[in-house]
N, C-alpha and C positions, 0 to 999 in steps of 0.2 A: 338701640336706636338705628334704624334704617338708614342710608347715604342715600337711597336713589328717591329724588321728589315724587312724591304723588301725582304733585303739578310741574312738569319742568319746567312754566314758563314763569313761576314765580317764589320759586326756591333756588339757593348756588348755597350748596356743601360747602363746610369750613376743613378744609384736612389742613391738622397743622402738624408743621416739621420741624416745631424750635426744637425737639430732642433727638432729631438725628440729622439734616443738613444742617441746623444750626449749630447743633453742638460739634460740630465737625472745625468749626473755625475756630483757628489759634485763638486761644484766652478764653475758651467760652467751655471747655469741659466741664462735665458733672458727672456725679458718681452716682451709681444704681438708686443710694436713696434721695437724693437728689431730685432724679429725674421721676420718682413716683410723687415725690411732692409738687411737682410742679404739673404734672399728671393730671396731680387733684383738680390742681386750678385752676385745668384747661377745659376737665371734664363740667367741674361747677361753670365755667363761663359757657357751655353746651356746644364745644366744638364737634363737628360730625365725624370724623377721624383724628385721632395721636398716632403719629407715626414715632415710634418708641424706640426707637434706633434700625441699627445694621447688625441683625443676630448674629450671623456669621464674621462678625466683624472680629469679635476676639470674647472672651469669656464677660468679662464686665458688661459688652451689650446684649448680648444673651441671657444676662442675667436682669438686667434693664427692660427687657422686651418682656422676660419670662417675668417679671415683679409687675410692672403696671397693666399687663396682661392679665392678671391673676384679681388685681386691685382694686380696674376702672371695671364699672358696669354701666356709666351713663353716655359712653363713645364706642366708637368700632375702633378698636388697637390695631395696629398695622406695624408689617417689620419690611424693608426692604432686603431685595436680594436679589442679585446676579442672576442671569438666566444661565445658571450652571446647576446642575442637579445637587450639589453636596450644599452650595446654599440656601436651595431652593429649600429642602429639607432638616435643615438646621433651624428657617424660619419658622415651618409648620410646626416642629417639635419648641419653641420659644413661644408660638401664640397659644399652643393647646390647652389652656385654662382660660380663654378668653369668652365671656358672652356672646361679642360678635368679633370676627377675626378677619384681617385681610391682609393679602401676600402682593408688596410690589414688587412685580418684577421688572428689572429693564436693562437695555442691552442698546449701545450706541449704532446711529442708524448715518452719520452724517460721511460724507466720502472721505473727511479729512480723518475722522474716528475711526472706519472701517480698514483705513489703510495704515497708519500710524501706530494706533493701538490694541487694533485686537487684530490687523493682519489678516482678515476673512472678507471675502466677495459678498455681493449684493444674496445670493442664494443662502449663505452660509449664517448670515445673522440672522434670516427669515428662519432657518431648519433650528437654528439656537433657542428661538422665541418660541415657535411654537412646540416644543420639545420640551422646555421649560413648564408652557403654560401645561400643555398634556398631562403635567408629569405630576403635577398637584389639585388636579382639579377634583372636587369633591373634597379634597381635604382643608380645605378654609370655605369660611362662608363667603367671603370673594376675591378674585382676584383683579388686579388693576397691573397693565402694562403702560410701562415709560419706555417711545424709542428716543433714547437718551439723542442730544443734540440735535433736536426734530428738524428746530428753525432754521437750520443751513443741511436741511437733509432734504434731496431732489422729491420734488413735488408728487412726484408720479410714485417714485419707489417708498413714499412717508406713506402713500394711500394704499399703496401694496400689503405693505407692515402693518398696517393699522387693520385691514381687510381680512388678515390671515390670524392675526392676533383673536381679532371678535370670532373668527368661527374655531378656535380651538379653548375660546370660553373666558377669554377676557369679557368682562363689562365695564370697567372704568378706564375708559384711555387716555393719559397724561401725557400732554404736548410740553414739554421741558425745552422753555430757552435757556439752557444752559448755561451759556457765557454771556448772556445780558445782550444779546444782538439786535434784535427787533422793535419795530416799533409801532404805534398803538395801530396803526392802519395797514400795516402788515399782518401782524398777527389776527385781526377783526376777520380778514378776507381770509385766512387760514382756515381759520376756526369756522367759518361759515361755508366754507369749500369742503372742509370734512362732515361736518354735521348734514350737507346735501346728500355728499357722497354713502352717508350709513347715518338713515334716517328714524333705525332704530329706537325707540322710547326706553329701551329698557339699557341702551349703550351710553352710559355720563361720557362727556368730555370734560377735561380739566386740564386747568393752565398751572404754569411751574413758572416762575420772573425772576431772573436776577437783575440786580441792580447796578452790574458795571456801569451803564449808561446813565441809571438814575431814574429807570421808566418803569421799573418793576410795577409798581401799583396802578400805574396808566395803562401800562401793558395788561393787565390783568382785568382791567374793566375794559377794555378793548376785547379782550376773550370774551369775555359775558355778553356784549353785546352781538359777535360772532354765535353765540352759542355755547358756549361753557357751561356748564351747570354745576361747579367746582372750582377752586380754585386753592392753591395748597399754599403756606402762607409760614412766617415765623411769628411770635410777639418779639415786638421790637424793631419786627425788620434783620433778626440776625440770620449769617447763613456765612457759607463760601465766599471767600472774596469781600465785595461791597454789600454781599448780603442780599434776600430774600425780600418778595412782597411784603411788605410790614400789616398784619393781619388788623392791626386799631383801624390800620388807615383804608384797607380794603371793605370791612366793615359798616367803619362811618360813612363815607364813599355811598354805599348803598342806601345810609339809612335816609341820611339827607338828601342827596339826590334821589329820593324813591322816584320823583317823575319824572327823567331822564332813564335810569335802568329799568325800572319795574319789577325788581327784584327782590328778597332779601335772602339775611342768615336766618338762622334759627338764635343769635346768638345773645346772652345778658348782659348787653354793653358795659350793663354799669358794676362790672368785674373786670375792665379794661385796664382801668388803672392800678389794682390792686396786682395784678397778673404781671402787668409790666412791670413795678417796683419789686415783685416776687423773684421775677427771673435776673433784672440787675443785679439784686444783692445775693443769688445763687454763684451769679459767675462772678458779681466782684467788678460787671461795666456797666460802667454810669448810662444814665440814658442821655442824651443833649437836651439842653435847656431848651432848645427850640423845636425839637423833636415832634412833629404834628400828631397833634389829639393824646399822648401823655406826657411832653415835656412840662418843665415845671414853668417856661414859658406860655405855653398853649392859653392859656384863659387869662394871664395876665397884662393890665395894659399902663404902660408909662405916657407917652404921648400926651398932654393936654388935651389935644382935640378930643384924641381917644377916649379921655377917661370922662371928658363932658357928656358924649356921648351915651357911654354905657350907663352912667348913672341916672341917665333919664331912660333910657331904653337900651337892655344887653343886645338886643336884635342889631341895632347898630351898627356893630363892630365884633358879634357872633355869631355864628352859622349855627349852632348847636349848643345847648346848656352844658355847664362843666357837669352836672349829674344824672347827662345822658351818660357819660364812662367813666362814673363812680368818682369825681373830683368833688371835695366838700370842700366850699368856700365861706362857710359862716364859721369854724373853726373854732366853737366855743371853746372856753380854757375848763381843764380841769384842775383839780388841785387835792392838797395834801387830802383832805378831808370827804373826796370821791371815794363812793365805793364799789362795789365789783361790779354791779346792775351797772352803776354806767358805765364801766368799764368794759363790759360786755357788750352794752345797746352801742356806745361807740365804735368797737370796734366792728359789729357788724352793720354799722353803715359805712363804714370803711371800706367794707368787700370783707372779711377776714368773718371767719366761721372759728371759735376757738372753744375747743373742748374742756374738758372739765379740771386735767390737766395743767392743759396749756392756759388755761385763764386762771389759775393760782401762779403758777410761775410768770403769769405779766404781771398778776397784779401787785406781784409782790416786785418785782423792779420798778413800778411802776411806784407806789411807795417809798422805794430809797431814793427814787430820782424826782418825786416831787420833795423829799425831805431838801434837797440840792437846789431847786428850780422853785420857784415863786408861783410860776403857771404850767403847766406843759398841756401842748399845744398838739393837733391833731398828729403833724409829724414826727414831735418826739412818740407820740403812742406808738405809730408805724412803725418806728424804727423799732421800738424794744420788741411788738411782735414779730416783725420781722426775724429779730435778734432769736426769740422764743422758738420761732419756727424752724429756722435753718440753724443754729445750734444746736449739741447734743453736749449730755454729759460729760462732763472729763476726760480722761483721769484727772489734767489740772488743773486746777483752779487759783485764783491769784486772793492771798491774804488781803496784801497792803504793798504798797508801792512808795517811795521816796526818791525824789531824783534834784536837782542842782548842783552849781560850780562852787570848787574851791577858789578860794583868796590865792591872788598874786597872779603875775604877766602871765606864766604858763600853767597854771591850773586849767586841766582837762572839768568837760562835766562829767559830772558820777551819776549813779543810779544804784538805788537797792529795793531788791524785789523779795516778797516774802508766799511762796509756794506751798498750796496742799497736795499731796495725790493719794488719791482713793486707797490705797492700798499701803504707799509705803511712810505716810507720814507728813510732816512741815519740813520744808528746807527754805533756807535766809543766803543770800548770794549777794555782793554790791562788787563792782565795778563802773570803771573810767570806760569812756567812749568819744567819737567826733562828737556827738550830741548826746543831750536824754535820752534819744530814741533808741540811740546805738548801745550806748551803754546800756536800756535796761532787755537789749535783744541779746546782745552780749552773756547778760545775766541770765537770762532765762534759758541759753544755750547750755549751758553751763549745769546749772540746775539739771534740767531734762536728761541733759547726754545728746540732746538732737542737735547735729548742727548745717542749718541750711544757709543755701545760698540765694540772697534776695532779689528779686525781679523785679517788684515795683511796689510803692507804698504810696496811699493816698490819703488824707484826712479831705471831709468836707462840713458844712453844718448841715444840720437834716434841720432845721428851724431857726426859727429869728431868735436877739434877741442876745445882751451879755454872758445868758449863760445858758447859750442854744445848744443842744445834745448833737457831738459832736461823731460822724462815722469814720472810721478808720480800714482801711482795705489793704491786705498785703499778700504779693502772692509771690512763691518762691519757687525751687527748684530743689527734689531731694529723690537722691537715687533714680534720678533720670525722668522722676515724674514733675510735674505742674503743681502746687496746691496754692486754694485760693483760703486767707482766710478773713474775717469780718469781726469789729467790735465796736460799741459803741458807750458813750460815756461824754459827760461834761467838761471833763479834761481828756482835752486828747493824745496828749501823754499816756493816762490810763488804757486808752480808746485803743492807742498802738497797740501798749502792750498788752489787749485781749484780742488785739485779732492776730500775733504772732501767736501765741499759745492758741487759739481757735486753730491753726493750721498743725502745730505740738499734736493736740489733741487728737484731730482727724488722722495724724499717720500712725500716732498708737494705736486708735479703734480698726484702723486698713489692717495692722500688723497682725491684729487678732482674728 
């Protein structure tokens, strides 16, 4: 798929960067197969670029870059890299299995950056940049420069940088507000001062937003109307800091107001919402309830007036259908006695594409939890694919579980858990803890031999409802690393204790 519009004035590229600024912020890591599955779901919603990490970054993103590189065919994959020759070259050597490939390079341009951080004069970043771009040209199919912290970078010396960039063979030039400084009518006059300045058709400009300020997404259609013909974006909104343009809300932005911008994506809105519930439960963060165009908020209305309204006319009181970005609100129930057909036609109105595989192993959860549940309901399905998706095999697996207090003033609660692993057999463990939960992590510490230190545990309900399927999110700290892990179940007792062992699991498959 090409990035540069046919028509510039009415196309803006999606380059997105949930998998490498976004993945860069605390809590949000993911591991190489991870970030190809999310890949998928960037590629199926038709974003114009995946920026697939920082190759040079250390082995894991290189191997991330080299994976959905190798994988995606329906995006341009792009690796970021320093304008220093050994990254520059690490990149190339990470995209070379890619259909189409693109190398960003960038190198801080702003006076406080130049002096601070990299300790080099106005001459010396320029000889950096174009040394860089030289140095690979011809070896990707494109390359794009960021002068890193543009928006506090002198006006004159930004058009210098930018001016030397294009004739050493950039075509995509990426104006990065960095630390969230600007604002919609600064940035607008920027972008439209550059775009005079090099009026080239064949040179995109793109904007980069962070969200200290809270103007990310404002600030980004302020570029478009400047001139941008790109705009790089997270789902979600995550990133450094306060985080990145949120790519639903830049999107919708476009679609609805088409006669204010004149714009659009290329993109299938109605994978918005599957994409974002995807990447939540990759990293284990909740999205907010009130979260615009995918919170679980967004389409629902309490208010009297409100709900008068809607039920005579949605226009009312909505800008947009919830199934412009994949939101199903008729939420028929299914039950014991569905079979796989609709099991399958539902989930791919969901967003979810599931192979032949992966729709035996839902349908069969899918089964033990309507045996449990009277009805289950659009979200419980979500979540067991969800669950189907980002889980893998073993090694353990949980029997049966038992947990409650003994009799008398100081009786602890107990917990007994009953363990398979693939290889070595059943093991039966019970122990006392401050709670069930403790005790049956306790147990399963035990059992395993792993023992972690915990960072934070969450249960939520994914559905309505006495006996609504219940998620559990825990993530810990072992041997210096992070891991997130996920379970779900109608007791969320059980729910715990699969997403402790979900993280068990993931550091034996690491070890291997």
């Amino acid at each position: 798929m090409s990035t540069s519009p046919t028509n510039p004035t009415d196309h803006v590229a999606i380059f997105d960067t949930t998998l490498r600024d976004g993945e860069q912020a605390p809590g949000f890591s993911l591991t190489p197969g991870q970030k190809l599955r999310m890949a998928r779901a960037l590629s199926d919603l038709g974003v114009d670029v995946i920026e697939a990490g920082y190759a040079a970054a250390s082995p894991g993103d290189f191997e991330a870059v080299n994976t959905v590189a190798t994988e995606i065919e329906g995006s341009t994959v792009c690796s970021l890299a320093r304008c220093v020759e050994g990254d520059a070259m690490e990149a190339v050597r990470a995209l070379k299995p890619a259909k189409r490939s693109r190398l960003h390079l960038f190198i801080a341009t702003s006076p406080i950056h130049r002096e601070h951080k990299l300790g080099m004069d106005r001459e010396q970043v320029i000889d950096a940049a174009v040394a860089a771009i030289s140095s690979v040209a011809g070896k990707v199919d494109e390359i794009e420069f960021s002068p890193e912290d543009a928006i506090r970078t002198e006006r004159d010396y930004l058009i210098e940088v930018v001016g030397r960039a294009i004739e050493a063979g950039a075509r995509v030039i990426n104006v990065p507000d960095t630390v969230g400084y600007t604002t919609p009518d600064e940035i607008r006059t920027l972008f439209a001062a550059l775009r005079e300045a090099f009026p080239d058709p064949e040179v995109t400009f793109s904007a980069h937003c962070h969200d200290d300020l809270g103007m990310a997404t404002a600030n980004s259609l302020a570029a478009i109307e400047g001139g941008a013909r790109q705009v790089e974006c997270t789902i979600n909104g995550i990133g450094e800091r306060a985080g990145n343009c949120a790519l639903e809300e830049l999107v919708m932005a476009l679609k609805v107001r088409n006669d204010r911008f004149g714009v659009s994506s290329r993109l299938d809105t109605t994978r918005l919402y599957s994409a974002s519930r995807l990447l939540s439960s990759l990293t284990g963060q909740q999205t907010p309830r009130n979260k615009a165009i995918v919170g679980r908020n967004a389409f629902l209305h309490e208010s009297g007036i409100h709900q008068h309204g809607v039920l005579k006319n949605r226009q009312t009181y909505e800008i947009m259908k919830p199934e412009d970005v994949g939101v199903s609100l008729d939420n028929l129930v299914l039950g014991k006695h569905s079979g796989r057909a609709a099991i399958l036609a539902r989930a791919k109105r969901l967003g979810y594409e599931l192979g032949d595989n992966q729709l035996t192993s839902v349908f069969h959860s899918f089964k033990q939890l309507a045996d449990k549940k009277r009805e289950v309901f659009d979200a419980d399905l979500e979540a067991l694919i969800l669950g189907e998706t980002i889980g893998q095999p073993g090694p353990w697996r949980i029997l049966g579980l038992h947990t409650g207090t003994g009799y008398g003033g100081d009786a602890k609660p107990y917990a007994a858990i009953e363990l398979a692993h693939v290889e070595d057999g059943e093991f039966r463990e019970a122990g006392e803890g401050d709670g069930p939960i403790d005790a049956l992590f306790q147990a399963i510490e035990r059992i395993t031999g792993v023992e972690l230190e915990l960072e934070d545990f969450a249960v939520r309900s994914v559905s309505s409802g006495e006996d609504a399927l219940g998620e559990a999110d825990v993530h810990v700290r072992y041997e210096g690393e992070t891991y997130h892990g996920r379970g779900v179940d109608t007791d969320i007792v059980a729910a715990g204790a699969a997403a402790y062992l979900d993280v068990i699991n993931r550091i034996e498959r690491s070890k291997k």
